[in-house]
MIDRENKE-665722 format. One record per residue (C-alpha): residue number from 1; x, y, z. Coordinates in Angstrom, 2 decimals. Example, Ala and Ser with C-alpha at 12.3 -4.5 7.8 and 13.67 -1.06 7.14 Angstrom:
<seq:1; east:12.30; north:-4.50; up:7.80>
<seq:2; east:13.67; north:-1.06; up:7.14>
//
This chain:
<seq:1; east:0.00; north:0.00; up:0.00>
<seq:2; east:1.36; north:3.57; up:-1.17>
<seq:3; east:1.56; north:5.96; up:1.53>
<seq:4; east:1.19; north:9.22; up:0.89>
<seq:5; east:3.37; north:11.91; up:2.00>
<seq:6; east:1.79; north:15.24; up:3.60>
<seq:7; east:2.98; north:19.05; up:2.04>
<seq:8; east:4.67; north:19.34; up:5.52>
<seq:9; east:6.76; north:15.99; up:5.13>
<seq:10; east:7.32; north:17.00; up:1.54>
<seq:11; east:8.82; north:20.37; up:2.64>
<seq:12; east:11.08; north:18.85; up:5.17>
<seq:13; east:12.32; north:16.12; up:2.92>
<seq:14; east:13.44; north:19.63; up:0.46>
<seq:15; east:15.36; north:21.13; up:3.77>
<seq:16; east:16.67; north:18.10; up:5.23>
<seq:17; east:18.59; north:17.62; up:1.60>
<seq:18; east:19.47; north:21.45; up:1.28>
<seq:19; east:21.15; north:20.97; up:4.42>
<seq:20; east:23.68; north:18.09; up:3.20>
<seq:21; east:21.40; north:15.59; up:4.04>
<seq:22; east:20.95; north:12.53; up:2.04>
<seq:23; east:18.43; north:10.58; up:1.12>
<seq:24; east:19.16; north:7.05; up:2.53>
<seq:25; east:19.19; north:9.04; up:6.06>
<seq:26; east:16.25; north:11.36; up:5.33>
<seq:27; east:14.59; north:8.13; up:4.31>
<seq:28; east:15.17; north:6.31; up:7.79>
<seq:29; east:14.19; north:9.76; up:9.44>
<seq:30; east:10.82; north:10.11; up:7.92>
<seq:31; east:9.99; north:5.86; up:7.70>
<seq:32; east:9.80; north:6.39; up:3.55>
<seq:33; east:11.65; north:4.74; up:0.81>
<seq:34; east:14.71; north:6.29; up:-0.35>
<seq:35; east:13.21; north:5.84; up:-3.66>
<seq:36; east:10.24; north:8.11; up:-2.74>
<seq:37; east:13.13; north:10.80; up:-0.85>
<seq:38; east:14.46; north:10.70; up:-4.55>
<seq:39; east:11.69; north:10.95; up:-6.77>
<seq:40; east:10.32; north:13.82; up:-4.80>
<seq:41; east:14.03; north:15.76; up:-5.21>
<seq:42; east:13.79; north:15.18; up:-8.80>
<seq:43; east:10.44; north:16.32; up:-9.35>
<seq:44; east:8.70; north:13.49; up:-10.50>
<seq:45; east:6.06; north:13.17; up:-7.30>
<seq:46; east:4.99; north:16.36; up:-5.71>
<seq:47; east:6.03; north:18.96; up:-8.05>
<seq:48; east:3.33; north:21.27; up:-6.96>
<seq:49; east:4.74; north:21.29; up:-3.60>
<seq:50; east:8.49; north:21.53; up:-4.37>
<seq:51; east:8.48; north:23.46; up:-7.38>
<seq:52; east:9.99; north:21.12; up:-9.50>
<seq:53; east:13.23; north:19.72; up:-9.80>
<seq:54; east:15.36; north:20.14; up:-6.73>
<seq:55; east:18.45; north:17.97; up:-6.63>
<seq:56; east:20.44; north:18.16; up:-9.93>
<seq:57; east:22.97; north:15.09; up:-10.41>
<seq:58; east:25.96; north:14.88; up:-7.40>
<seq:59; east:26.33; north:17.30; up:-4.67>
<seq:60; east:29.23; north:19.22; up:-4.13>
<seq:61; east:30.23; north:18.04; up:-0.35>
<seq:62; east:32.84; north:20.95; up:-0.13>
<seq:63; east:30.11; north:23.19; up:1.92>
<seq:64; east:29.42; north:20.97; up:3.97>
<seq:65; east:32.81; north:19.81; up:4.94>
<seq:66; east:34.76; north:21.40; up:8.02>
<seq:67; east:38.12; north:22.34; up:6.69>
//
């Protein structure tokens, strides 16, 4: 059975990943699929909510590093 997400969880799953984190983790965080984490980020489930696309091929970890 799908389960479907709420604008709220949609939103979060958008600033969880702007804030360097990925989707396996935001997966476990939320109890969704990592799938679902990445079909929403690519705009192909919610797009209404997010806008559209929102993660565009590999991050660049350099902000988020400490050095």
């Amino acid at each position: 059975m799908r389960k479907l997400l709420t604008e709220s969880q949609v939103m979060e799953i958008v600033q969880l990943f702007q804030s360097g984190m990925g989707c396996n983790k935001i997966a476990k965080r939320l109890d969704i699929s990592a799938d679902v984490c990445r079909a929403v980020l690519r705009g192909r489930n919610y797009r209404k909510v997010t806008g559209g696309r929102v993660m565009h091929g590999k991050r660049d970890l350099s902000q988020f590093s400490n050095g």
